[in-house]
C-alpha positions, -999 to 999 in steps of 0.1 A, spaced: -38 210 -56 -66 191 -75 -83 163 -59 -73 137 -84 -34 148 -84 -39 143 -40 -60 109 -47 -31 95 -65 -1 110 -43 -27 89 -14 -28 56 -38 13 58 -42 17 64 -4 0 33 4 13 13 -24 44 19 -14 39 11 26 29 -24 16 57 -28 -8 78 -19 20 70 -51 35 95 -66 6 128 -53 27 153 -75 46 170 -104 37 153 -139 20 161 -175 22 147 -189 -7 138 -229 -17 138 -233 -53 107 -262 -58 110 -293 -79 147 -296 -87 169 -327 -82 196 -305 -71 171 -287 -43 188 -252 -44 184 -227 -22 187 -194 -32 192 -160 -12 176 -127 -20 184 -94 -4 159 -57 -8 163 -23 4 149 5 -2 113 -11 -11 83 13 -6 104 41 -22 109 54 -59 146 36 -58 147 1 -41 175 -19 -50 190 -58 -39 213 -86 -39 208 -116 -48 227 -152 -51 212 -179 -77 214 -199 -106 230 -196 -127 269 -187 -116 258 -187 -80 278 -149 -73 263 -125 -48 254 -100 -80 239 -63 -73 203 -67 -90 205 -40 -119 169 -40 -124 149 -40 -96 106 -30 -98 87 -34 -66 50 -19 -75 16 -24 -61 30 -55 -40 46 -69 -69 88 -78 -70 103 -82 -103 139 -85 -117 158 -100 -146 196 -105 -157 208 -106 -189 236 -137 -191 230 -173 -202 207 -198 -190 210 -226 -212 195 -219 -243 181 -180 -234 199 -153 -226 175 -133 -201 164 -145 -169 133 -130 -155 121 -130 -113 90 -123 -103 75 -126 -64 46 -116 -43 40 -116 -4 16 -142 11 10 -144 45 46 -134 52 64 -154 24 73 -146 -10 61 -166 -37 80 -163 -71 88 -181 -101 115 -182 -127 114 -175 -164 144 -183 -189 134 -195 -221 113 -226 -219 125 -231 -185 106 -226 -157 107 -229 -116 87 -219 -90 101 -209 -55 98 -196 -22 110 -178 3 112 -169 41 129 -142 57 163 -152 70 169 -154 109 186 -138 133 212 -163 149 223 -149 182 253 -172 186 286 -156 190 323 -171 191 331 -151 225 350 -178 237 322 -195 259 318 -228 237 338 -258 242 351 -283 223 327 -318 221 340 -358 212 355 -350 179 336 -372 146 357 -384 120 339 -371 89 362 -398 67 370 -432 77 397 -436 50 381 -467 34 353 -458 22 321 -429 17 302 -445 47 282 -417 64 281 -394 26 250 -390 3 253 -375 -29 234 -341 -33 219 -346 -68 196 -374 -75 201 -396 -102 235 -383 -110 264 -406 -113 283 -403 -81 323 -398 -96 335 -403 -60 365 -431 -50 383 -442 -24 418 -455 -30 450 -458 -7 431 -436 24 421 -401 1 390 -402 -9 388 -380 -47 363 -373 -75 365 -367 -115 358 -333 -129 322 -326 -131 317 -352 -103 281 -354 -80 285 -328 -49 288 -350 -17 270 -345 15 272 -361 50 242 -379 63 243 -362 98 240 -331 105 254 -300 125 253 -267 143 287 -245 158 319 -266 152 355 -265 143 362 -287 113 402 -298 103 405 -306 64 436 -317 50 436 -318 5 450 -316 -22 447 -300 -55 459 -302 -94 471 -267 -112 438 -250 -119 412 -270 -96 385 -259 -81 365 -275 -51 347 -259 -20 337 -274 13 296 -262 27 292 -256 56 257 -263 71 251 -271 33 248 -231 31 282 -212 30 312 -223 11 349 -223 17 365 -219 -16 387 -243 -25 413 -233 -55 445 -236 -69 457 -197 -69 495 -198 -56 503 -165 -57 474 -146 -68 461 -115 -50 430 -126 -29 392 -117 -36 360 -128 -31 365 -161 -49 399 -172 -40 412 -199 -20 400 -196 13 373 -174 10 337 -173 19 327 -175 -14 314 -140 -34 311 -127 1 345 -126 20 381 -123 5 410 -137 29 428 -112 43 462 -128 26 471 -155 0 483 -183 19 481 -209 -9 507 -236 -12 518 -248 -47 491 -271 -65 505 -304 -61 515 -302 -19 493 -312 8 470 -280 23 446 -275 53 420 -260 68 409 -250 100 372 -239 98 354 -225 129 319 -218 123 298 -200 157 265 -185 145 270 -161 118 305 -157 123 335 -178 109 372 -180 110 396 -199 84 429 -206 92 445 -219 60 481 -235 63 485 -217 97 476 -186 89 447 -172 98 427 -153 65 393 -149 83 387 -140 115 351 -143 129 339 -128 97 305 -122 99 280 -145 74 254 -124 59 239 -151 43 240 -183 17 259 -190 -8 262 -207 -42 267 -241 -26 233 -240 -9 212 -266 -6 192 -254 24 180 -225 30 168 -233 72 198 -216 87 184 -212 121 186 -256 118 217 -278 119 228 -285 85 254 -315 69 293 -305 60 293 -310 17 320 -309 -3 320 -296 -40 325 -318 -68 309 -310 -100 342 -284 -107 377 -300 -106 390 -330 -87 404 -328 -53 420 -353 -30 409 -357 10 427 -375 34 414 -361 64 383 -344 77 375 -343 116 347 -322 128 347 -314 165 313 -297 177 312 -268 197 290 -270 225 281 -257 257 
C-alpha cells in the first residue's frame, strides 16, 4: 500500500476519533430570544462514515430523525427543508469547545446562535420510596398570583373569571414563579372542539393537551408526552366536559392517568420537548401551561411534591 493512501487512512482514523466526541444526547440554550428556547439534539454513530440524530427545535418543535447529518474534521452540520418564516431551508452547524457545542442557526436572514451541554443522567426512580409533601395550590381561583408569562413583551391573553382561569387563541405561554423537582400534579380543564393546550413539566416535557374524542392515540395526542410517548389508549372525553389529569413525574420517568385511566406508566423521558424553556434538567424547573395554540379552561391545579 502506498504511503500517501496509509497517511490519509491515518488522518481519517483520527478525524473520526475526535468527531466521536459529538455522540450522546444535547441540551441545547438557544441565545438572545425573548422566548429563551431550549432545544434538544441527539448523535450516534459520529466518528464513523454513517452518523445519524434526533433532534427537537424550531420550528414545529417534533422530535424529527435528522436526514442530513455531516460530522467531519470536528465539525457538526445539518439542515431541513420546511418553512422558517420567509426561507424554506434551515441550516445547523456546531463545533466542540471545551466540552460544549457551539452552533448557530441559518434560515434566510435569520440568524441565532446557541449552545449546548450534554444532558444528565438523573438517577431518581419512582420505586415507591418517595412520599407525598404539603400539597401547593398552583391556582388560587381569583387570580394569576404566583404565574409569569414566558415571552417577554408579549401581551399576556390570560383571565380569570368565575374561579377558571382561560386564555385566547394565540395567548402568551404561562409559567409559575416557583419552581420544582419529583411531584404529583392534579389538573382539572376543559376544552373547545379542536383545541389544543399542553401543560410543561419542569418547563421541559409537555403533556399534550387536545381535543381528540375518539381518535387512535400517537405521539401527539391527548395525553401524551409530546413527539415522544403515545398513551397506551384514548381516554378523551367529549370537547365540552370537564377532564383531568394526574401527572407523576420521578426523575426520568412519568405516569399520566387521564380520566382514571392510566395511559403512561413510568414512561421513561429521554429528553425535552417542544415546550422547553430550560434546558438544566438535572435543576428544579416551574409547571407552564401552553397558550399560544387554542384556549383552554383551568379550574384546578394542585401540585404535591414528592420527597423523601
Amino acid at each position: 500500500m502506498r504511503i500517501g493512501v496509509v497517511m490519509g487512512l491515518l488522518a481519517a482514523s483520527l478525524s473520526w476519533a475526535a468527531d466521536d466526541q459529538f455522540n450522546g444526547r444535547w441540551n441545547i440554550q438557544v441565545r438572545d430570544e425573548a422566548r429563551s428556547r431550549a432545544w434538544w439534539l441527539e448523535v450516534n454513530g459520529a466518528g464513523t462514515p454513517a452518523p445519524s440524530g434526533k433532534f427537537v427545535g424550531a420550528p414545529g418543535g417534533d422530535m424529527d430523525n435528522i436526514p442530513n447529518l455531516v460530522i467531519k474534521n470536528g465539525r457538526l452540520s445539518f439542515s431541513f427543508d420546511r418553512k422558517y418564516g420567509d426561507a424554506t431551508r434551515g441550516v445547523y452547524r456546531a463545533r466542540l469547545a471545551g466540552g460544549r457545542l457551539q452552533g448557530t442557526f441559518e434560515a434566510g436572514a435569520q440568524k441565532l446562535q446557541w449552545a449546548g451541554t450534554r444532558a444528565p443522567a438523573i438517577p431518581d426512580r419512582d420505586d415507591g420510596s418517595w412520599r407525598e409533601g404539603a400539597p401547593v395550590r398552583l391556582f388560587n381561583g381569583k387570580d394569576l398570583s404566583g404565574w409569569k408569562p414566558v415571552v417577554a413583551g408579549k401581551e399576556l391573553g390570560w383571565t380569570v373569571r368565575d374561579g377558571l382561569m382561560t386564555n385566547v387563541a394565540g395567548a402568551n405561554n404561562l409559567q409559575t414563579v416557583d419552581r420544582f423537582w419529583n411531584f404529583k400534579l392534579h389538573v382539572e380543564y376543559r376544552l373547545g372542539e379542536r383545541s389544543n393546550s399542553g401543560i410543561g413539566l419542569r418547563g421541559r416535557y409537555e403533556v399534550q393537551i387536545l381535543d381528540d374524542y375518539g381518535r387512535a392515540p400517537n405521539t401527539h395526542t391527548n395525553g401524551a408526552l409530546y413527539s415522544r410517548i403515545a398513551p397506551r389508549v384514548n381516554a378523551s372525553r367529549k370537547p365540552g366536559e370537564w377532564q383531568t389529569f394526574e401527572i407523576r413525574l420521578v426523575g426520568r420517568q412519568v405516569t399520566v392517568v387521564l380520566n382514571g385511566t392510566t395511559v403512561i406508566d413510568k414512561g421513561e423521558v429521554e429528553g425535552l420537548t417542544a415546550v422547553a424553556t430550560d434546558p438544566n434538567e438535572a435543576e428544579p424547573g416551574p409547571i407552564t401551561i401552553q397558550g399560544d395554540h387554542g384556549p383552554v379552561e383551568i379550574r384546578s391545579l394542585v401540585l404535591t411534591p414528592l420527597i423523601r
